[in-house]
N, C-alpha and C positions, 0 to 999 in steps of 0.2 A: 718753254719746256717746264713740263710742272716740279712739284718738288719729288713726287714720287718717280719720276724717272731719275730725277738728279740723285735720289740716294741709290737707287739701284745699279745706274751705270756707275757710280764713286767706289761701290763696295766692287764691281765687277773690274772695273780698272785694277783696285789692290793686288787680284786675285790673280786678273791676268800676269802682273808681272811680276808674279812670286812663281807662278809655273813655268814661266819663260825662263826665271833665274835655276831654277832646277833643271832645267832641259839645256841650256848654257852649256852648265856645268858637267851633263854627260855625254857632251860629243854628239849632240841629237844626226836622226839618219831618219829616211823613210821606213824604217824595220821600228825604230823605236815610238815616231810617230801612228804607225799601224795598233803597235802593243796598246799605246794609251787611247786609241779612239776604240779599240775590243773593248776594252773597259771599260770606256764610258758604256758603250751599248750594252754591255751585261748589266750596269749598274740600272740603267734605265729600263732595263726586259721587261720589269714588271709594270710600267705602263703599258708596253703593248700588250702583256697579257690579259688587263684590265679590260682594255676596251677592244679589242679584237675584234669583234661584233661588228665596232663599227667603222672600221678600216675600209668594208664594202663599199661605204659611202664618200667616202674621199674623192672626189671629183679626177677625172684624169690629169688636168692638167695641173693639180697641185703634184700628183705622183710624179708628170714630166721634171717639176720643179725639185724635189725630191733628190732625183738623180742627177740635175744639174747642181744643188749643194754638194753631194759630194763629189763631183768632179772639182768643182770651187776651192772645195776643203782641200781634195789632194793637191792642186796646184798651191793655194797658201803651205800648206804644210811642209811641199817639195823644197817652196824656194826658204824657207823660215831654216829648215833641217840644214841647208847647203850654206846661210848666211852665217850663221852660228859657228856652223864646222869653217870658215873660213874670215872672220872676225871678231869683233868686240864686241858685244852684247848691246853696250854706250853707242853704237853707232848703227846697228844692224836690227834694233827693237827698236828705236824710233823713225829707223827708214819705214820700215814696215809696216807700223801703225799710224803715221801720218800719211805718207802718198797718195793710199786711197780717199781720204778727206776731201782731196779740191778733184776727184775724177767722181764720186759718185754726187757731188755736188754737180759736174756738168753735166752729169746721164740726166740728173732729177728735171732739170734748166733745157733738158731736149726734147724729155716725155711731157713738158706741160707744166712742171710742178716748181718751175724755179720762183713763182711770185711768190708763195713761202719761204722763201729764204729771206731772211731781211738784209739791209746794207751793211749791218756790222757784222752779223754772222759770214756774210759774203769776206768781208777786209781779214776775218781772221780766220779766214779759210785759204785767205792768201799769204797770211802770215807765216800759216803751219808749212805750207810750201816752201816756201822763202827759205824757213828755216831747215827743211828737208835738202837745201840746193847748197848751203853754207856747212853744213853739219861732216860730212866728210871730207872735206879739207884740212891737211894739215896744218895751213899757215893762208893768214888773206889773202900775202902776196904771191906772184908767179902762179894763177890759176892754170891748171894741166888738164887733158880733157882725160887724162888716165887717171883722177880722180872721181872722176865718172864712170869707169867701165874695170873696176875691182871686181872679184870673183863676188864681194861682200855685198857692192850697192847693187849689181846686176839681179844677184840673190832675191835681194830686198827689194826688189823691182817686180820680181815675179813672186812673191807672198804676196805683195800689195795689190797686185794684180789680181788674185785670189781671194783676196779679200773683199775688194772693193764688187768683186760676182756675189760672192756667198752672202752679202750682207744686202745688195738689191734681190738676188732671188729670194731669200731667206722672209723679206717684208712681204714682197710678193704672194708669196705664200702661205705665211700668217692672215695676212687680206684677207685672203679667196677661201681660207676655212673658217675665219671669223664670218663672213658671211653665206658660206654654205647652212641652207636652213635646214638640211636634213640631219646634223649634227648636232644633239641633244648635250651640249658642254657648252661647260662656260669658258670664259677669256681665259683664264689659267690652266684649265683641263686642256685647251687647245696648244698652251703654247708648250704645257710640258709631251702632250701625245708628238707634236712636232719633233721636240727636243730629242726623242727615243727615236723618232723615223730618220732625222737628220746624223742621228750617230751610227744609226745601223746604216745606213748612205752609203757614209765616209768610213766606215770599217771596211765595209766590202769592196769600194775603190781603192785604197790604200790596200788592204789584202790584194787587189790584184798584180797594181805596179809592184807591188814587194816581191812578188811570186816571179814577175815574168824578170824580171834585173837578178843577175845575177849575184851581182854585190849586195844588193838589198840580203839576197837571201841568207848569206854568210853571215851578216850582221844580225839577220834574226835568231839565224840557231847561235849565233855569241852570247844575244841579247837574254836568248831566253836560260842559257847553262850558265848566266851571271846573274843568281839571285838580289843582288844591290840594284844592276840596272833594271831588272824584270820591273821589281816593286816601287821603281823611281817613274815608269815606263807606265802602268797601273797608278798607279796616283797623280799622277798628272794627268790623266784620262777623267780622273773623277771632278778635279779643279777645270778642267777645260770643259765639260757638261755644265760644271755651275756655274761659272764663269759666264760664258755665251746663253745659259737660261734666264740670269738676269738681264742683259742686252737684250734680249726674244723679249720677254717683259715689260723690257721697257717701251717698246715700239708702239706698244698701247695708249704711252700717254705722251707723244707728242705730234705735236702736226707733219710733219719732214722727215724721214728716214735720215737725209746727212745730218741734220742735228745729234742723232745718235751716232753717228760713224764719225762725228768729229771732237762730240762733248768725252765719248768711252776714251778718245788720245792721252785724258789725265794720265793713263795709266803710263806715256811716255818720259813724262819726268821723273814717275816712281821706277821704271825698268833702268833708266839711266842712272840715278843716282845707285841702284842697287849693283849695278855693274861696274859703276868712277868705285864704291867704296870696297864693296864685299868683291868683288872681284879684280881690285885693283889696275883699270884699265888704264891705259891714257890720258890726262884732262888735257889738250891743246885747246887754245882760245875757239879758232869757228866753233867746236865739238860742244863748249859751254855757253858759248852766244845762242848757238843754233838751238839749242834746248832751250833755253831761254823764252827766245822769239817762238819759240812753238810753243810752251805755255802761254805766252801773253794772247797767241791766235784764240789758245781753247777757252780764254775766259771771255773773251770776246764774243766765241762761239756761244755759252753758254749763256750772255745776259743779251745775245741778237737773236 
């Protein structure tokens, strides 16, 4: 992995998990996740207005792909909003950011692409696991399988789930417009036109589940007569566009998509300690082991 991926996903891991800790903090919901992904696509309007021209050329089945990110997005989003609203931040942002690690490492290993993965990166993709299996347990002794089936890691089961789509369709994607020849852009014109198509996606999936749930709906006309959460809900739209633009970015300079789905996990030790401190959660031993052993996996990932 070169070095220009490694500062970009480093700077994007920060980032991720300073908008995770603001969304924490206000009770995140499908209504509020909706709010910040409108944002982002406003913010981004003016690429498509740029190039609009040449939106004709877009191949169909990047468009398929398109629509399958945001269905991707709202399922990471749904189970991310419900993990939050029902645990600790310490626990429920590094379920969510590690899981998908060792699953989009075996989709790669199915479709053909696992001999790029090397033996260490491979070990500390088993790492990051590990520590995903340790991390919700209270105590080593007396394992329960009702440590396993909390409203929190189920949650985080289904973001991850979410994740681990949006980030193979998303490469996918990036591919087949980098080599589309009828598209007069370069590598960065491409990944940010992406960037604007994938927000306005996932605005209008999320716009829909919010519309048809009832609850969702309440939450939004709350969301939006609460000027603090409106403008929390909005800024956070703009950190998650930048955020996932530099990850888009990065894709360019490595050989393997799971190198980036496993190196961006930096951002697990930074979400945890931001939640053990600032938000004064828990520290039981597994919760600090299992962080642990999930950074030791990422640096492994990163020098395999």
């Amino acid at each position: 992995m070169s070095w220009t991926a490694v500062l970009l996903i480093i700077t994007s891991a920060f980032m991720h998990a300073l908008w995770n800790l603001v969304s924490k903090r206000r009770n995140p919901s499908l209504a509020f996740f909706f709010v910040a992904a409108a944002s982002a696509a406003l913010v981004a309007s003016p690429l498509l207005a740029v190039h609009w021209r040449l939106l004709p050329l877009i191949p169909t089945s990047v468009w398929t792909l398109i629509v399958a990110t945001g269905l991707a997005q709202a399922v990471y989003f749904s189970g991310l909003a419900g993990a939050y609203r029902h645990g600790d931040m310490s626990l429920a942002y590094p379920l969510a950011r590690a899981l998908p690690v060792l699953a989009v490492a075996a989709i790669s290993i199915l479709i053909g692409k696992g001999a790029q993965i090397g033996h260490i990166g491979l070990f500390g993709m088993v790492l990051i696991t590990f520590g995903c299996v340790i991390l919700p347990l209270p105590r080593f002794r007396g394992l329960k399988l009702g440590d396993y089936t909390s409203t929190v890691y189920l949650m985080a089961i289904v973001a991850a789930m979410g994740t681990t789509a949006y980030t193979l369709i998303d490469d996918a994607a990036l591919r087949q417009l980098r080599m589309a020849a009828d598209l007069p852009l370069s590598t960065t014109s491409i990944t940010l036109l992406f960037i604007a198509l994938q927000a306005l996606s996932t605005t209008i999936t999320l716009g829909f589940f919010t519309v048809v749930q009832g609850p969702e709906r309440q939450r939004l006309s709350a969301l939006i007569r609460t000027r603090r959460q409106l403008v929390s809900g909005m800024l956070t739209g703009v950190f998650i566009m930048a955020t996932y633009g530099l990850v888009l970015a990065s894709m360019a300079y490595v050989r393997n998509v799971s190198y980036v789905a496993a190196f961006r996990q930096l951002s697990i030790p930074i979400g945890a300690i931001l939640g053990l401190t600032l938000q004064h959660e828990a520290r039981y031993q597994p919760k600090l082991v299992g962080i642990a052993v999930i950074t030791i996996g990422l640096v492994l990932v990163g020098i395999g």
